[in-house]
Backbone as a printed PyTorch tensor [residue, N CA C, xyz], in Angstrom:
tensor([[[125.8130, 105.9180,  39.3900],
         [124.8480, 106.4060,  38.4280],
         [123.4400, 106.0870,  38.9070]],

        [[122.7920, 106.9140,  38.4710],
         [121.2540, 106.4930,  39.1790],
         [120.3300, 106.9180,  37.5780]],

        [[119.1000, 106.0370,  38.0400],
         [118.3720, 105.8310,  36.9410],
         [116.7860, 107.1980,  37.7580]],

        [[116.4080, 107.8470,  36.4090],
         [115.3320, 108.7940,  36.8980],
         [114.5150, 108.6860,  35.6170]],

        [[113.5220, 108.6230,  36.4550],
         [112.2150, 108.9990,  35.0120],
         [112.5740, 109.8090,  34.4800]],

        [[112.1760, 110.6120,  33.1520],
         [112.3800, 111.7180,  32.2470],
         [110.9210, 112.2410,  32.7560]],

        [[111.4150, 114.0420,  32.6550],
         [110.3900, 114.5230,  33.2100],
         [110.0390, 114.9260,  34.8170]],

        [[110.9250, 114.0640,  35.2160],
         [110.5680, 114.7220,  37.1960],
         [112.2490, 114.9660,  37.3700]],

        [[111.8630, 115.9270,  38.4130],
         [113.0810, 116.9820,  38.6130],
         [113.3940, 117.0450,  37.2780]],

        [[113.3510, 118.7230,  36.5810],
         [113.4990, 118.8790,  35.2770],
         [115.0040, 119.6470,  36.1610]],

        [[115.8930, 119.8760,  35.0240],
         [117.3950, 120.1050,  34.6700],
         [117.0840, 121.6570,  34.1560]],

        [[117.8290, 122.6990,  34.9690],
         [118.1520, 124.0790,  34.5850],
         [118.6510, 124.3580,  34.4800]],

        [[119.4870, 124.0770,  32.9870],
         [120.4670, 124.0400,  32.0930],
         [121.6840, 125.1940,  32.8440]],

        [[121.0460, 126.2860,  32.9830],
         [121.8570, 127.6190,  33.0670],
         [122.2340, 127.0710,  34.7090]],

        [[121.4790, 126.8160,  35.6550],
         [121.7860, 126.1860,  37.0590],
         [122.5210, 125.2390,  37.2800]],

        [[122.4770, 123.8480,  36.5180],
         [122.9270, 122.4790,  37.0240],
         [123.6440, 122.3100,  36.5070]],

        [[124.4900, 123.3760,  35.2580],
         [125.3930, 122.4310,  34.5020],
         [126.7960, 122.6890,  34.9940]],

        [[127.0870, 121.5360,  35.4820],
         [128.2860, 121.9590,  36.3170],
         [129.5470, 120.8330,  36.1550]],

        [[129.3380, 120.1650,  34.3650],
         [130.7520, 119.2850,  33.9060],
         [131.7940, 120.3820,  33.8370]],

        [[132.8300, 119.8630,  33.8100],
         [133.9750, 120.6670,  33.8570],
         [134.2720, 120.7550,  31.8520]],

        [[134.1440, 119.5250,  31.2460],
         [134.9240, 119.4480,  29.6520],
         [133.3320, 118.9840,  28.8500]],

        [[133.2890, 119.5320,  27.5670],
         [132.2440, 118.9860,  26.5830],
         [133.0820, 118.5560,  25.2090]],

        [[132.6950, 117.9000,  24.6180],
         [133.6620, 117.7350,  23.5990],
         [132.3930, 118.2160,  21.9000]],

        [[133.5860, 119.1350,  21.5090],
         [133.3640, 119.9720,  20.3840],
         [132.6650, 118.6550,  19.0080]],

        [[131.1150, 118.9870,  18.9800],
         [130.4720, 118.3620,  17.8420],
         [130.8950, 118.5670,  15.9580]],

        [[130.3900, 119.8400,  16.5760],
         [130.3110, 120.5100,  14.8890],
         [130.7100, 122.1630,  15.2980]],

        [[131.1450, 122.6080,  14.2800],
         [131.8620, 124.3730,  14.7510],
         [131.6030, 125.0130,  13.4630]],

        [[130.5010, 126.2710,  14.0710],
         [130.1830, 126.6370,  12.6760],
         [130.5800, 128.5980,  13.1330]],

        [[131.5460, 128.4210,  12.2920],
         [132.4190, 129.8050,  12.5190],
         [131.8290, 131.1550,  12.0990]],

        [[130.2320, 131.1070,  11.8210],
         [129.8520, 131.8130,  10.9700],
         [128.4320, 131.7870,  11.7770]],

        [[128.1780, 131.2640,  12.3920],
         [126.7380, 131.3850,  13.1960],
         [125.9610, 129.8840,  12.7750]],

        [[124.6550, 130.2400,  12.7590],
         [123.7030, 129.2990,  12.4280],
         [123.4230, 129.9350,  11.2340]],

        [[123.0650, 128.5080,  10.0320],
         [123.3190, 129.2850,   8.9760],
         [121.6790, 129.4580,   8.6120]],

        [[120.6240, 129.9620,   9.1590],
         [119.4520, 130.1200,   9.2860],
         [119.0840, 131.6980,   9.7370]],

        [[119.8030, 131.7540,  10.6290],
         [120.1110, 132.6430,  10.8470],
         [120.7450, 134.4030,  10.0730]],

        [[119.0710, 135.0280,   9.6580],
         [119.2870, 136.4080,   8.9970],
         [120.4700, 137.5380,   9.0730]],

        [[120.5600, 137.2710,  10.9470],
         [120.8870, 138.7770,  10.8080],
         [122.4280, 139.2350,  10.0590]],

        [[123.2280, 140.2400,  10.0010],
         [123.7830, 140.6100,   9.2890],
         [125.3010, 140.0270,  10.1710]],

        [[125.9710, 139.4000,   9.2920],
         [127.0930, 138.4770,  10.2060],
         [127.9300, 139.2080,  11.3770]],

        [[128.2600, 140.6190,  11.3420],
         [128.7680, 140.9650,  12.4400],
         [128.0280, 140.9770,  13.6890]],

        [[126.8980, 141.0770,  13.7240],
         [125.6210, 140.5570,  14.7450],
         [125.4260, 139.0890,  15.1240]],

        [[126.2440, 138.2970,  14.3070],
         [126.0400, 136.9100,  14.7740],
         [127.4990, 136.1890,  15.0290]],

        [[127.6260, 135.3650,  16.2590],
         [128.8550, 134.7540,  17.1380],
         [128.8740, 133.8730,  16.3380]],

        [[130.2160, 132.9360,  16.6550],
         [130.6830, 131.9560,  16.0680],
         [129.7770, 130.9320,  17.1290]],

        [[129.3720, 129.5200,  17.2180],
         [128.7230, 128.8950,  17.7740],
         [129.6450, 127.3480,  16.8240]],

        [[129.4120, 126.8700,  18.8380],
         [129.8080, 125.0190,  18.3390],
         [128.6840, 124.3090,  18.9200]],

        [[128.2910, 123.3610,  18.7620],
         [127.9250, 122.1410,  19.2270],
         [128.8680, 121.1000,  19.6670]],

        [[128.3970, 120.7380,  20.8870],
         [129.4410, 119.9090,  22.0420],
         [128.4770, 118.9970,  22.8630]],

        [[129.5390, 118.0020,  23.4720],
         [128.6880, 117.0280,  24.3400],
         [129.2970, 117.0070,  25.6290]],

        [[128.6380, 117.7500,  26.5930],
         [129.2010, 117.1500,  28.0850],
         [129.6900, 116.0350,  28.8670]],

        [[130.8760, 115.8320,  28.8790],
         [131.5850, 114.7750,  29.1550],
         [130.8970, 113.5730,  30.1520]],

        [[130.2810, 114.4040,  31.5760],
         [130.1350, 114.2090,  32.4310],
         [128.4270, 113.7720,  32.6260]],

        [[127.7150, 114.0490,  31.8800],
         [125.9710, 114.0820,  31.8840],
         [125.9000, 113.2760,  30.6720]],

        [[126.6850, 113.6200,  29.8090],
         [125.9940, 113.7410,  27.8900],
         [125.0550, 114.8450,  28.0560]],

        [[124.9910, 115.9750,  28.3810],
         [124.2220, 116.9730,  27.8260],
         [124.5440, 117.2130,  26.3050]],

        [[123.5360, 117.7090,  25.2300],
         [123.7640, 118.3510,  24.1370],
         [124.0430, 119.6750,  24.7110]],

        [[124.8270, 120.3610,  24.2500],
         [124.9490, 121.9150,  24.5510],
         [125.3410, 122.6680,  23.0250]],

        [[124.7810, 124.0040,  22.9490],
         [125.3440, 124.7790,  22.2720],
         [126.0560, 125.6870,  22.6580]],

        [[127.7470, 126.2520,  22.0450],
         [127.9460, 126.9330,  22.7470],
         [128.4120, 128.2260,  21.9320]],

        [[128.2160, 129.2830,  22.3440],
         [128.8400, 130.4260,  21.7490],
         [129.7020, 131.1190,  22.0040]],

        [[130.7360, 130.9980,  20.8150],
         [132.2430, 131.2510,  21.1760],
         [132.5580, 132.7010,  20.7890]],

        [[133.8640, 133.1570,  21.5740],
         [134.7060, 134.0020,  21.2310],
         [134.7960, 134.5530,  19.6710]],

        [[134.4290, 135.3290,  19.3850],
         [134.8670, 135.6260,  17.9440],
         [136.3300, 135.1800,  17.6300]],

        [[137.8770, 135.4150,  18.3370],
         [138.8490, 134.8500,  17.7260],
         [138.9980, 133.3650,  18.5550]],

        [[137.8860, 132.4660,  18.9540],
         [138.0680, 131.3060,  19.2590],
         [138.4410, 130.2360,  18.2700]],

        [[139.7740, 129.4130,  18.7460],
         [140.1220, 128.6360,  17.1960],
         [139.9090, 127.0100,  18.6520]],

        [[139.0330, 127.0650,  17.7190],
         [137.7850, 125.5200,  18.1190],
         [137.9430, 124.5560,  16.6580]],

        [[138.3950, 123.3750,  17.1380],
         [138.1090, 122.0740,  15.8800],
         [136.5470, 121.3210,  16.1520]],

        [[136.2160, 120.1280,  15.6880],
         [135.5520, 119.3830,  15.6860],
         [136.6680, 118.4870,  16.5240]],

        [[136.3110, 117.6750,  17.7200],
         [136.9430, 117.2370,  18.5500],
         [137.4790, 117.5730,  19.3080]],

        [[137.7170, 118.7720,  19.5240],
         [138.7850, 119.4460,  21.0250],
         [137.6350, 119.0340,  22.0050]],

        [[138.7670, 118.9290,  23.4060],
         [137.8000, 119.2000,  24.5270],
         [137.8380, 120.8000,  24.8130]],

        [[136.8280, 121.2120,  25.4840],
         [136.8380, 122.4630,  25.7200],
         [136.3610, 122.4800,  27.4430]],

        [[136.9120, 123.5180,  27.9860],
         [136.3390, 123.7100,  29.4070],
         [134.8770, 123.9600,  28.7870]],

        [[133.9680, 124.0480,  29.9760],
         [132.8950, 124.4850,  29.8920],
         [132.7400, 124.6440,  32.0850]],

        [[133.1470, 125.2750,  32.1870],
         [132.6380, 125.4470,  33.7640],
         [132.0670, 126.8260,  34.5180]],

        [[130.9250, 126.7940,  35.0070],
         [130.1630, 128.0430,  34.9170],
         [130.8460, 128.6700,  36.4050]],

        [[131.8060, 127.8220,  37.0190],
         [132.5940, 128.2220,  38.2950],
         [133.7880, 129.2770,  38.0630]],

        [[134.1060, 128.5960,  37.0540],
         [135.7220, 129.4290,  36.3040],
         [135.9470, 129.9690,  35.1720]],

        [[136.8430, 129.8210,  34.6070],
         [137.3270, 130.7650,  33.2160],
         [136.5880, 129.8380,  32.2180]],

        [[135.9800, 129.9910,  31.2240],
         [135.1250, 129.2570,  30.3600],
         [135.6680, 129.6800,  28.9070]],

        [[136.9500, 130.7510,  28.8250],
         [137.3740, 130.6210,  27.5890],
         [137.8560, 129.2120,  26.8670]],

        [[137.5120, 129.7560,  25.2170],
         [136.5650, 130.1130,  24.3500],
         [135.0890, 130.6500,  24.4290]],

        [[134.4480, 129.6260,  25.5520],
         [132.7530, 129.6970,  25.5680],
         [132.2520, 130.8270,  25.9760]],

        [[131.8500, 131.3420,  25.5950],
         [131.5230, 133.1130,  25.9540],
         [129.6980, 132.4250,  26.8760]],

        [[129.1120, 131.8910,  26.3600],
         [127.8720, 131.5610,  27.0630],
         [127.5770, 129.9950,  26.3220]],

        [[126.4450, 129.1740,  26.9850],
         [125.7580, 128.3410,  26.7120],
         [124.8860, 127.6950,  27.1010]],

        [[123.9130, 127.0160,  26.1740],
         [122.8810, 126.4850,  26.6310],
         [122.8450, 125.1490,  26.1900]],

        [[121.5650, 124.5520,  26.9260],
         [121.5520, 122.8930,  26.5630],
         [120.6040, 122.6100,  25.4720]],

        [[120.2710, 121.9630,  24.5140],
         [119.6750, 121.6280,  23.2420],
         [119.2380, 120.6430,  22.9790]],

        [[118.4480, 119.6440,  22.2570],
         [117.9230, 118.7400,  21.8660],
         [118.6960, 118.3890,  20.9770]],

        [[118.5320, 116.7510,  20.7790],
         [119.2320, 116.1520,  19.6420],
         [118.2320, 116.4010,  18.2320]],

        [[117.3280, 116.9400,  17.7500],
         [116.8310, 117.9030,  16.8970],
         [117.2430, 119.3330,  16.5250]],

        [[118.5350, 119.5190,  17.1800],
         [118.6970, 121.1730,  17.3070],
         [119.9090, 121.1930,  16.4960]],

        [[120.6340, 120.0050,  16.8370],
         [122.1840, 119.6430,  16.2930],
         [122.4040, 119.8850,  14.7000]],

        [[123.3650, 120.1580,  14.4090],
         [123.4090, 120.1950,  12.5580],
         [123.5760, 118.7500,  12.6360]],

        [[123.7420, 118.9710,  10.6230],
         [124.0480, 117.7730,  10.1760],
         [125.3640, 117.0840,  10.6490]],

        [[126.4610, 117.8220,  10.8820],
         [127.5110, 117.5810,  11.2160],
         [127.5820, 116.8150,  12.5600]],

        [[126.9180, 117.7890,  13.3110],
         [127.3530, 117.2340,  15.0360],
         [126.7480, 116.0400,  14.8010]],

        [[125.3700, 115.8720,  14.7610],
         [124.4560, 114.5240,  14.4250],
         [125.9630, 112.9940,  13.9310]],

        [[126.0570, 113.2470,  12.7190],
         [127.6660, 112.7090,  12.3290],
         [128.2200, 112.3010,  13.4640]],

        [[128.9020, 113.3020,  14.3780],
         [130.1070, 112.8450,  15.0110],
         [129.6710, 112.2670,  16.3830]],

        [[128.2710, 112.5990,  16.5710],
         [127.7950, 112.1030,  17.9440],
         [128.2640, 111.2060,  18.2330]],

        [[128.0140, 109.5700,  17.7750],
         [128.4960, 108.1680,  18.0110],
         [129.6610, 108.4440,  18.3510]],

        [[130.4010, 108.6040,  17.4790],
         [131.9540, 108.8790,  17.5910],
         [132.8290, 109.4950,  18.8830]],

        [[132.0100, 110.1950,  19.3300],
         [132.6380, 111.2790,  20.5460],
         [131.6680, 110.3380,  21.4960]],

        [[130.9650, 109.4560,  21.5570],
         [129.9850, 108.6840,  22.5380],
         [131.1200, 107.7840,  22.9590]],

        [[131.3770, 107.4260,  21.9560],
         [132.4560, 106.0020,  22.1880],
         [133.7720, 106.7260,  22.5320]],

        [[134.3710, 107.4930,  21.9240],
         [135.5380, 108.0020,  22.5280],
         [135.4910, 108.1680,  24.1120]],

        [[134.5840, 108.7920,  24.8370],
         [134.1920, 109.2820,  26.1440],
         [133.9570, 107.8460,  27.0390]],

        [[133.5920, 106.6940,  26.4250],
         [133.5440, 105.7680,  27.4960],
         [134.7410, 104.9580,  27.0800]],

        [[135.3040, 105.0930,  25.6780],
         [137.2440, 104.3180,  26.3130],
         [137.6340, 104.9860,  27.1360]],

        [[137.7510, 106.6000,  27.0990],
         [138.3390, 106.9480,  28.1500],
         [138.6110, 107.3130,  29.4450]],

        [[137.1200, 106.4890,  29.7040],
         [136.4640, 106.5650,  31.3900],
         [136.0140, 105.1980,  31.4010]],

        [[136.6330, 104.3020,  30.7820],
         [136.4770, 102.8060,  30.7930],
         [135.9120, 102.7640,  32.0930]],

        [[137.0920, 102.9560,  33.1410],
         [136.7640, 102.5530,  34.6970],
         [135.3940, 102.9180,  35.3190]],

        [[134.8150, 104.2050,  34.7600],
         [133.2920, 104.2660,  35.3380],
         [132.4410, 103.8760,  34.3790]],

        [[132.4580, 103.1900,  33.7560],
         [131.5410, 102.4810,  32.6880],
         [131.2060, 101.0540,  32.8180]],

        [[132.5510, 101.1160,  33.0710],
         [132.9860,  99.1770,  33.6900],
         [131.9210,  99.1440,  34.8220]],

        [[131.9850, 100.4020,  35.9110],
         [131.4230, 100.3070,  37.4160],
         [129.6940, 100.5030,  37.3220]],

        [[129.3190, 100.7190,  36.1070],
         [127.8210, 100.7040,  35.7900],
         [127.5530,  98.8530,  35.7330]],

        [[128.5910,  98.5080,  35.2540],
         [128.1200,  97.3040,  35.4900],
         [128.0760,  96.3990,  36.7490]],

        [[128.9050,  96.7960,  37.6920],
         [128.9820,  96.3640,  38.7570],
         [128.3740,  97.1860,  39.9340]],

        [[127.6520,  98.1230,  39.6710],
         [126.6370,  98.7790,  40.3260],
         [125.5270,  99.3950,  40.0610]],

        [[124.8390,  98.5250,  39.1990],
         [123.5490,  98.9470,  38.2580],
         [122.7080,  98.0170,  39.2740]],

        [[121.2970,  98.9160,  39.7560],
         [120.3920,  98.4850,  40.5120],
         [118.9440,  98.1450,  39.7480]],

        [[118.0860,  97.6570,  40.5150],
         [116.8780,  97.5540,  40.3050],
         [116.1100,  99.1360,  40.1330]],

        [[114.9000,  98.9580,  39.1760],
         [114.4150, 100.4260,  39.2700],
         [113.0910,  99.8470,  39.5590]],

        [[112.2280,  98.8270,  39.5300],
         [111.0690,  98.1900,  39.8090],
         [111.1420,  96.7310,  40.2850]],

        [[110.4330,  96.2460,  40.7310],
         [110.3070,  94.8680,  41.1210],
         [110.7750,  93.8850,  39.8860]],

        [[110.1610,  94.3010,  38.6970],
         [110.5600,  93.3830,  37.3700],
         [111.6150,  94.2730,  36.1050]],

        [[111.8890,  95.7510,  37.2310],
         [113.0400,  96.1170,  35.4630],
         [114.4630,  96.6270,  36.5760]],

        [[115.5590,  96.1470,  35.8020],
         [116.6350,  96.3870,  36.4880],
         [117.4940,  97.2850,  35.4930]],

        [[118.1000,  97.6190,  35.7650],
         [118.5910,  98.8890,  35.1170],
         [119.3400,  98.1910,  34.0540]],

        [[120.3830,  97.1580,  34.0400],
         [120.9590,  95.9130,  33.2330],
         [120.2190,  96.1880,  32.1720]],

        [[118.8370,  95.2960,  32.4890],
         [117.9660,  95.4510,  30.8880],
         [117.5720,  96.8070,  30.3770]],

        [[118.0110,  97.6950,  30.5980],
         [117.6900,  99.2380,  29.4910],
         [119.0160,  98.7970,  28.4930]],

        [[120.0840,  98.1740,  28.7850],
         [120.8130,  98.5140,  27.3710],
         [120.2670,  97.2590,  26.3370]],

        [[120.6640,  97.9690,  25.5470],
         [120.4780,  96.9390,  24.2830],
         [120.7510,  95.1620,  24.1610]],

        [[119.4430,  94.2930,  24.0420],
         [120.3510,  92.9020,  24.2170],
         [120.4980,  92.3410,  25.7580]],

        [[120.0700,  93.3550,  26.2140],
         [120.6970,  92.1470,  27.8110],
         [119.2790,  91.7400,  28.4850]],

        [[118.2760,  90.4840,  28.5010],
         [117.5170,  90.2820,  28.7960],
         [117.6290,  89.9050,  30.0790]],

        [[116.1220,  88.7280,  30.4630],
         [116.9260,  88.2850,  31.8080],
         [118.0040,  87.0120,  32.4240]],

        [[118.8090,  86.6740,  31.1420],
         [119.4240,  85.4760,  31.7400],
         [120.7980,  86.3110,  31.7130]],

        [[120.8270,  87.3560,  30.6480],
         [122.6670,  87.9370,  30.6490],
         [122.1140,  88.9060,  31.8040]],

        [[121.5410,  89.2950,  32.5390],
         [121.3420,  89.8440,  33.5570],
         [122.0350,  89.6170,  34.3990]],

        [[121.0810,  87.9720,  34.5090],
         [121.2740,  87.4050,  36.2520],
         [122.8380,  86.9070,  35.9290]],

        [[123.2660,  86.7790,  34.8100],
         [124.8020,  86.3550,  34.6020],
         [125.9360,  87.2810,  35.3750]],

        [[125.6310,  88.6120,  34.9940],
         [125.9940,  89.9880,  35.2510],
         [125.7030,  90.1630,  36.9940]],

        [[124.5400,  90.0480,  37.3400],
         [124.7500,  89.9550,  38.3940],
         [125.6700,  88.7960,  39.5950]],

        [[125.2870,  87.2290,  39.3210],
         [126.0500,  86.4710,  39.6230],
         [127.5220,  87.2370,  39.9040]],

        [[128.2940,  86.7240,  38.7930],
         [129.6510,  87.6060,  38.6850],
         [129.9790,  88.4130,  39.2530]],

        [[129.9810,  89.6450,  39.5310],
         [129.9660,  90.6740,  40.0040],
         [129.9630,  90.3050,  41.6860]],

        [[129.4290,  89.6220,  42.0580],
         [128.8010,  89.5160,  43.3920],
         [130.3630,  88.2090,  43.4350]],

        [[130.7420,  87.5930,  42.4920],
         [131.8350,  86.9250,  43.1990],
         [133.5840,  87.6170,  43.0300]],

        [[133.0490,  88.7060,  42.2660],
         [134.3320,  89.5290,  41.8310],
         [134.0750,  91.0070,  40.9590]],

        [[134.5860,  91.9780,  41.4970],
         [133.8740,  92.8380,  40.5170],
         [134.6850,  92.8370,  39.3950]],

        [[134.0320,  93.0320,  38.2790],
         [134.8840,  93.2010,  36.7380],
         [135.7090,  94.6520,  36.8630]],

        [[136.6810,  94.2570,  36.0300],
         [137.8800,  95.2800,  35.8950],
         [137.8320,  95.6740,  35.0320]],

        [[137.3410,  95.8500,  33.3090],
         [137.5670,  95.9250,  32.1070],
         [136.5150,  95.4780,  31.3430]],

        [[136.0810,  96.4020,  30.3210],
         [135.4680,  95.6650,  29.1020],
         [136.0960,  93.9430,  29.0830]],

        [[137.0880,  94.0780,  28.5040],
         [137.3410,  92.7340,  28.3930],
         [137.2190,  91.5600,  29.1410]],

        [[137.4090,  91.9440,  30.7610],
         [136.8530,  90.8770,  31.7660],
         [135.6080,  90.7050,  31.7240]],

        [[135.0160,  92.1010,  31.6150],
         [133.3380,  91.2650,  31.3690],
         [133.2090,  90.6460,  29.8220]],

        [[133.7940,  90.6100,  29.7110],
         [133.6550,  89.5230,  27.9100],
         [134.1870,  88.6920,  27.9130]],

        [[134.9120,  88.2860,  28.7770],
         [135.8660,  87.0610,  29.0400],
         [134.7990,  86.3830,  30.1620]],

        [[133.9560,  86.8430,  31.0560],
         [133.2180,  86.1010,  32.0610],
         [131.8220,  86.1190,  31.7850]],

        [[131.4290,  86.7670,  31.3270],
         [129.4260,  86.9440,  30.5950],
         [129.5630,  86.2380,  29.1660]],

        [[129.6820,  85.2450,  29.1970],
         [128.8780,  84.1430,  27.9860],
         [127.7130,  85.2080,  27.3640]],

        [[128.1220,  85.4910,  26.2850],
         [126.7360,  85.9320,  25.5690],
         [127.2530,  87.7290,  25.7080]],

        [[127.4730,  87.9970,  26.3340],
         [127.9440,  89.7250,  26.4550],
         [129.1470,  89.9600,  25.6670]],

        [[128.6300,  89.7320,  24.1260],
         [129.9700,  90.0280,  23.2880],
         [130.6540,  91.6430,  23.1830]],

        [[130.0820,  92.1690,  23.1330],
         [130.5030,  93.9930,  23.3850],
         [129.7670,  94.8260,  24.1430]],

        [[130.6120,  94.5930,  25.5230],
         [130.1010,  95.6840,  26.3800],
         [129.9910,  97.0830,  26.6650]],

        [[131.0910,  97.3650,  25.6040],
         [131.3850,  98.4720,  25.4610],
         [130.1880,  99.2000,  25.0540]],

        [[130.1750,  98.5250,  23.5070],
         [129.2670,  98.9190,  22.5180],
         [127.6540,  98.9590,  23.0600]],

        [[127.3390,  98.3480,  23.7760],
         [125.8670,  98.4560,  24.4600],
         [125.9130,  99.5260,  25.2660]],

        [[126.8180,  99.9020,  25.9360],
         [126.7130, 101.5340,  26.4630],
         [126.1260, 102.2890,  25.6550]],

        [[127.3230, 102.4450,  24.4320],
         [126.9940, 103.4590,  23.5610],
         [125.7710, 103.4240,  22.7400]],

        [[125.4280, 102.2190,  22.5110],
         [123.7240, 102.1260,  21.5030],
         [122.9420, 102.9870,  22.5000]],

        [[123.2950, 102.8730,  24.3720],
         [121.5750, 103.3560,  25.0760],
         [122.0580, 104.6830,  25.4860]],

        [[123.4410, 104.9510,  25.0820],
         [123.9390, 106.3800,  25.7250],
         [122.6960, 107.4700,  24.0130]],

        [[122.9960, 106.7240,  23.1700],
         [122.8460, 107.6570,  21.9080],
         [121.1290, 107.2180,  21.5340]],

        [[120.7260, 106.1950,  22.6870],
         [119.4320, 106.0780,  22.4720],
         [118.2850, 107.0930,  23.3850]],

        [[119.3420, 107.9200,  24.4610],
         [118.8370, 108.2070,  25.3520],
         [118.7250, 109.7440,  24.8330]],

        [[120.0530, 109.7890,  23.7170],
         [120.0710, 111.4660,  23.3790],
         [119.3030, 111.7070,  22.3900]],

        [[119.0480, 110.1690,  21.7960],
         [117.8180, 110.9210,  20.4690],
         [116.1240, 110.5850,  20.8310]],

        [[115.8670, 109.9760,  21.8200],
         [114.4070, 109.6860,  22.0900],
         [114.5510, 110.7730,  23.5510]],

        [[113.6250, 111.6460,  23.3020],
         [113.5530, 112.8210,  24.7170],
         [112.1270, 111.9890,  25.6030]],

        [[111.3910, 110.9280,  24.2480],
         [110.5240, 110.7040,  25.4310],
         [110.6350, 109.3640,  26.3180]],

        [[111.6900, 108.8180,  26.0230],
         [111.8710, 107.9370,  27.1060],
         [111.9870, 108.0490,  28.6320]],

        [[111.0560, 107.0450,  28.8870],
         [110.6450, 106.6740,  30.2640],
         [111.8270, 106.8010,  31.7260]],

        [[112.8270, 105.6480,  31.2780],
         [114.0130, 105.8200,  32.5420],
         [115.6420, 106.0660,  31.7130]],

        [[115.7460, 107.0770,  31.8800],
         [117.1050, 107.7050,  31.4930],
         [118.2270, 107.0990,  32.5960]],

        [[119.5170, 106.2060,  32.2520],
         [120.4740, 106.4130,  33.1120],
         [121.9430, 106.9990,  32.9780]],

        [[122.3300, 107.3210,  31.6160],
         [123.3880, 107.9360,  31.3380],
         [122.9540, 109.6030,  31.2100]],

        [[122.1600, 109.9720,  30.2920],
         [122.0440, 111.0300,  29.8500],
         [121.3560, 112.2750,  31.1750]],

        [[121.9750, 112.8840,  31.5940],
         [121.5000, 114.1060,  32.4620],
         [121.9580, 113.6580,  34.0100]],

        [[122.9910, 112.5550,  33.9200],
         [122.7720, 112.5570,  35.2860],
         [124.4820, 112.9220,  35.7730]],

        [[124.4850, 113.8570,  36.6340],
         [126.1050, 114.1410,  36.9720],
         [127.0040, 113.4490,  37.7210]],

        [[126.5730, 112.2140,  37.5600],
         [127.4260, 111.4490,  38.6100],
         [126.5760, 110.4230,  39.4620]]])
């Protein structure tokens, strides 16, 4: 994972987006409900989160697309993209009330189930300046659970949430500090150094 200012090299949504799965926010079978025109003129549309970036995306589905709140859905602009007939990327201002809701929820689901590269942020999180290390962007980790984090690591790499909670004194949920800066990163657009959100790998 690499850490980038917000703002240099901007992201062209329709160009770079190249996760394979997003997971279904909110599904509004009826369009945007703001939206005038006369309903056979308007697609069914979900809100989803890219597995692989955390992009927000909207996407517009198939008229007989049967989409929940929670499915994963392909989204790959290489291959077959049914349901998703097209999509674009969105702001966490754009989201309904709903997706907003399930965000956390599908945040945390996505790093149990990629534990192993979440775990490896911790054991390969670098410096981004002489005095800020990438460690301290999450929530809570100043500079002594830092240099703890680093120590460690350097005599074994951690395997698990739980090994790093069993060996970082003071790092009671590691998990959970992902997810506070994953969902801090999707609702503040003007933050400075982004390292989860927009980056593919």
């Amino acid at each position: 994972m690499t850490t980038s200012e917000s703002g240099e090299a901007g992201v062209d949504a329709a160009e770079d987006v190249d996760r394979t799965y997003a997971v279904v926010l909110d599904h509004l079978p009826h369009g945007r409900p703001g939206d005038d025109r006369p309903q056979y003129k308007k697609s069914p549309l979900a809100y989803a989160l890219g597995e692989s970036a955390f992009r927000l995306l909207e996407l517009t589905l198939d008229d007989d697309a049967d989409v929940s709140i929670g499915d994963r859905i392909a989204v790959d602009p290489a291959g077959e993209r049914d349901p998703v007939d097209r999509y674009r990327e969105v702001e966490y201002d754009d989201l309904s009330n709903a997706a907003t809701s399930e965000l956390e929820y599908v945040v945390e689901e996505i790093v149990d189930r990629e534990e192993r590269r979440f775990v490896d942020f911790y054991n390969e999180a670098q410096p981004i300046t002489l005095r800020l290390h990438q460690l301290n962007l999450l929530p809570g980790i100043g500079k002594k659970l830092r240099n703890d984090v680093l120590d460690e690591r350097k005599r074994e790499p951690f395997e698990s949430f739980d090994d790093l909670e069993d060996r970082i004194a003071g790092l009671h949920d590691p998990k959970g500090v992902l997810v506070d800066r994953i969902i801090e990163e999707l609702r503040d657009e003007d933050l400075k150094y982004r390292t989860f959100v927009g980056d593919d790998g």
